[in-house]
N, C-alpha and C positions, 0 to 999 in steps of 0.2 A: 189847425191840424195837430195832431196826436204823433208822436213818434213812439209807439211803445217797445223800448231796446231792452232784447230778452239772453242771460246770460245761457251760454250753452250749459246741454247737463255734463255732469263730473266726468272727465277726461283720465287716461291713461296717467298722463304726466303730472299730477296733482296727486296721488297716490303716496311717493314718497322723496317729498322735496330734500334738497337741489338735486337730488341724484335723477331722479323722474323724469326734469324740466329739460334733460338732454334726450329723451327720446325722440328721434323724428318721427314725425305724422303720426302724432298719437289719435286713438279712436277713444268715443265713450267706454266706460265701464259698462256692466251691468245695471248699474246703482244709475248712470248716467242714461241710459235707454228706458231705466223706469221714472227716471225725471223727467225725459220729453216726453215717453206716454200718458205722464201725469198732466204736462201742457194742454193737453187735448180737451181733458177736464176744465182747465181751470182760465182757460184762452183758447174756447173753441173758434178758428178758421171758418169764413165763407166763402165760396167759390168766386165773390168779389176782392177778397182782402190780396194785399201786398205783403212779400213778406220778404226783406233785404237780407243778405246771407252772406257771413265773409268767410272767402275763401281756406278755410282751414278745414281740414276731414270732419273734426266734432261739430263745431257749428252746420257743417253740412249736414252731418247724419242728426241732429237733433232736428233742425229744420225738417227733411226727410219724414221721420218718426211723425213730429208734430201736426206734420201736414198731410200725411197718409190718408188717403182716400177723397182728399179734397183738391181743386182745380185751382186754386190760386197761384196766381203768378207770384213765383221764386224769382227773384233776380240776385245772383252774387256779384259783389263789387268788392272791388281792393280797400276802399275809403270807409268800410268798417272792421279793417282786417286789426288783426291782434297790437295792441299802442300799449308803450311802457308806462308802468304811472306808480309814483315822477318819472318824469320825462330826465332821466340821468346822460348828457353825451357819450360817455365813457363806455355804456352796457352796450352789448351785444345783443342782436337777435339769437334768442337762442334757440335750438331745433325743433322744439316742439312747436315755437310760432312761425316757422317758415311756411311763405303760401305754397298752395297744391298748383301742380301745371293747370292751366286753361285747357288742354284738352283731356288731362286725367280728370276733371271736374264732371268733362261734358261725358267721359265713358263712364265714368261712374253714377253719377249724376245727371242722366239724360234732358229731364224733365225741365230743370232747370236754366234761365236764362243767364248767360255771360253779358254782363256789361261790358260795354265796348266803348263808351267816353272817357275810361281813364287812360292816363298813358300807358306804354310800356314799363317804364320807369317804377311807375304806381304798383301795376301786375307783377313786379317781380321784386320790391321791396317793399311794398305798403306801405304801412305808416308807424309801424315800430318806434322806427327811431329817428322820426322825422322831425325839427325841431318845431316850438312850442307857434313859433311865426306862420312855418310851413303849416302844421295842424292846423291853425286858424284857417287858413285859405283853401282847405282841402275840406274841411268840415263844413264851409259856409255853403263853399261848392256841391258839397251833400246834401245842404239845408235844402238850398233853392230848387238842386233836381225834386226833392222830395215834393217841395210845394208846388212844382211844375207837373206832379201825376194827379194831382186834382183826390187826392183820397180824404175823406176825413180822419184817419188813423193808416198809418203803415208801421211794420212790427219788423224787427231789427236784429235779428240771432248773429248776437258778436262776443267780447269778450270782456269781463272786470273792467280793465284799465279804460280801454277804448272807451265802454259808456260811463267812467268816472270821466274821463276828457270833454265826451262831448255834450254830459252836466253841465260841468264847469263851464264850457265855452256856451250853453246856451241860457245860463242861470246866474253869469256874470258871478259867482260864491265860488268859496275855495273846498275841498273836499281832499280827505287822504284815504290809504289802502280802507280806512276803517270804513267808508262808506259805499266798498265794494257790494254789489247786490251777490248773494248768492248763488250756488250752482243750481240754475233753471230758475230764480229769482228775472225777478223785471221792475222796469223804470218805467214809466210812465212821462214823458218831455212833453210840454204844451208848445208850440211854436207859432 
């Protein structure tokens, strides 16, 4: 199976760091809505494809954009949601990575399925800054739903860090910021 993890396009709060990085619920730019309509192109959707989505507005709305006009199952889950990389104890979530409510998801985002095997817990802090152990056991947890939907490819709208993590945890190699994929860039995981 194929995981292909696709970074969201360019965000509000990437604009002009650190000051940016405190906006709550930032949405795409411009520049970011022309990178997920560039998606379309370059990773056309079939009305069979999966396509995991973490709960944050930009990955949503890129997702959204991406998948426009096509029927495939969206599912948002917390266990791709925004992850520090490194994984520093000491940082904070800062406001632009805090998840969106469960049901601001579903009014905005109709179409869209809510995953409902994570905890509360999950839903209301993800995986930010959850330690390197915990990551382990939440991401394998990911692995195996994944390989439980029977797809040969599912496709992953999350974020930098998150898919520098779940490289590393599925590629056994170490990786730093330097190997962050770009905005509306993608990874390609063989599992």
């Amino acid at each position: 199976m194929d995981l292909i993890f696709i970074r969201h396009g360019q965000g509000q709060h990437t604009l002009e760091p650190p000051n940016s990085l405190h906006i709550k619920d930032p949405s795409l730019t411009n520049e970011g809505i022309d990178q997920a309509k560039l998606l379309r192109k370059n990773i056309p959707l079939s009305d069979t494809d999966l396509v995991v989505i973490s709960p944050i507005r930009r990955t949503l709305q890129t997702a959204f954009i991406w998948s426009e006009g096509i029927r495939c199952k969206k599912i948002v889950s917390p266990m791709v949601s925004p992850r520090m990389f490194p994984q520093k104890k000491e940082w904070k979530t800062l406001p632009c990575d805090v998840i969106m409510d469960r049901k601001e998801i579903k009014n905005e985002f109709p179409d869209f399925i809510i995953e409902k095997n994570s905890t509360n817990d999950l839903w209301i802090q993800g995986i930010n800054s959850t330690s390197e152990d915990e990551f382990k056991t939440i991401g394998k947890r990911f692995i195996q739903w994944c390989k439980l939907q029977s797809k040969e490819k599912i496709y992953v709208v999350s974020h930098d860090g998150t898919i520098t993590s779940y490289r590393q945890l599925l590629s056994n190699q170490t990786f730093t910021r330097k190997d962050f994929p770009k905005e509306a860039g993608w990874v390609n995981l063989r599992c």
